[in-house]
N, C-alpha and C positions, 0 to 999 in steps of 0.2 A: 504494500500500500504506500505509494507515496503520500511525503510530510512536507509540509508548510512551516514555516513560522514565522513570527516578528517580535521585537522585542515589546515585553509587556506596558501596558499602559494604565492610568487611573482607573481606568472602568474597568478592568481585570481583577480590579482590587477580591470583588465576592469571587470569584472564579479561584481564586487561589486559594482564600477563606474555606471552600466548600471542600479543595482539595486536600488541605493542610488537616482538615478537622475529618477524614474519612476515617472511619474507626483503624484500619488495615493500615493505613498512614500516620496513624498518631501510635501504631502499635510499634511498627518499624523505627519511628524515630527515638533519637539519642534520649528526648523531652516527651514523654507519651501524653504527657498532662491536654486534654484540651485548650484551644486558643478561645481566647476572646473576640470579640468583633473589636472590640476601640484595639486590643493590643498589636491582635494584625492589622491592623489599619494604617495605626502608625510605624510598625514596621515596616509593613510596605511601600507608605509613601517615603520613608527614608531610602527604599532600594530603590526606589527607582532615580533617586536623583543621587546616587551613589557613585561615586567615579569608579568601585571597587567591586561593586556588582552589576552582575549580567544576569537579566531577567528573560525568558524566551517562552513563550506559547506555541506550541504546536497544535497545526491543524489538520483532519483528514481531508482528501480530494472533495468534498463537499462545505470543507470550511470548518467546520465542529471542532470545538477543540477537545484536543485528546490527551493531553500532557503538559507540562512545567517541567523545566531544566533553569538550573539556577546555578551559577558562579559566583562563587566570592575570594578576593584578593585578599590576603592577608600577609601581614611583612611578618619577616622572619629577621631578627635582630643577625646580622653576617653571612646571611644566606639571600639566596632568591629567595621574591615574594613567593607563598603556598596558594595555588590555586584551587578550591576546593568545590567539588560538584554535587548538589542534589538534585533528586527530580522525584517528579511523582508523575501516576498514568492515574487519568479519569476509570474511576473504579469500573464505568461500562465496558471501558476497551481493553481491560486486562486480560492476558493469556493469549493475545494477536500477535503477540514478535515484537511490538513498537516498541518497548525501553528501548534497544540497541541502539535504535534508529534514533529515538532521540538525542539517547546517547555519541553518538557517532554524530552526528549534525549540529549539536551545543557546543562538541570540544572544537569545533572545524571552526565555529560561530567565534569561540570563547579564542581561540588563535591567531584568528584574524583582529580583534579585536586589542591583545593581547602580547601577541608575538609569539615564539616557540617553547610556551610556556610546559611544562609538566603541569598535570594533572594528579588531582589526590580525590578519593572515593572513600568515607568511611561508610562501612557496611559492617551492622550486626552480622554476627556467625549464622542463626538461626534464617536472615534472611536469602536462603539460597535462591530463591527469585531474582533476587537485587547481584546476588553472588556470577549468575549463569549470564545476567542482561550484562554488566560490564567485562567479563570475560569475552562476551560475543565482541562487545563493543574496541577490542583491542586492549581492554586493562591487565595489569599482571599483580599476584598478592603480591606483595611487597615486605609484609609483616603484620605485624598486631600491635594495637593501640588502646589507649584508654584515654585519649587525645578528650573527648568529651562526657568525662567519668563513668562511660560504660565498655566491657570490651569489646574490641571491632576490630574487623579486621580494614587494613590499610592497603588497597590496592592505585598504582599509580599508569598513569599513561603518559609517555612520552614522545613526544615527533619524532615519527621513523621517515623510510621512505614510502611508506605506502601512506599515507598522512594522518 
């Protein structure tokens, strides 16, 4: 199925809300806690005027969106900045292939954007879903983290030649 996207805008604001707060999606994250409406709100209108983060909406060949891919910049005191990825799929379109794809089309986005940045994925152990979609997507484990006081596993993507 080809994807679309564009970078997210104010009026996406509920579309992330609705995706943030999916039971399945508040399970897999670092933070399970439900979000609030004011709290994402103003998260989000902070990301969007973030020089640090990249927001992207994916659509299917009718428009509909189907997913969020999210980048954020983070400096690393002596190192390169940490580029770090999440995403989430509209709970309808789950089990069609598309993470990869989002996958694979955010970091393309996020590079351009960015320059030949590595990529970092933390993913729950448990979440083999999330484990199989960035493997597809070109990611490699890397290690194990506790980076956001839970453990995860740390898989990274780097610019090869195949891109």
């Amino acid at each position: 199925m080809p994807l679309t996207f564009r970078k997210a805008q104010p009026a996406d604001a509920r579309l992330y809300f609705d995706w943030a707060n999916d039971p399945d999606t508040r399970q897999q994250s670092f933070n399970s806690d439900a979000i609030s409406l004011e709290t994402h709100t103003a998260w989000f209108t902070r990301k969007l005027i973030d020089a640090d983060a990249l927001l992207l909406v994916f659509m299917d060949e009718t428009g509909d969106p189907v997913g969020q891919v999210r980048f954020e910049r983070k400096p690393v005191a002596d190192m390169p900045d940490e580029i770090i990825i999440g995403l989430s799929v509209d709970a309808r379109q789950r089990g069609k292939g598309l993470a990869h794809q989002l996958i694979k089309q955010g970091c393309a986005v996020c590079r351009k954007q960015w320059g030949a940045v590595t990529i970092h994925a933390y993913i729950k152990p448990e979440n083999q879903a999330s484990v199989r979609a960035f493997e597809r997507a070109g990611f490699r484990l890397s290690g194990e983290s506790d980076k956001f006081g839970v453990p995860s596993l740390l898989f990274t993507n780097s610019l090869t030649a195949e891109g």
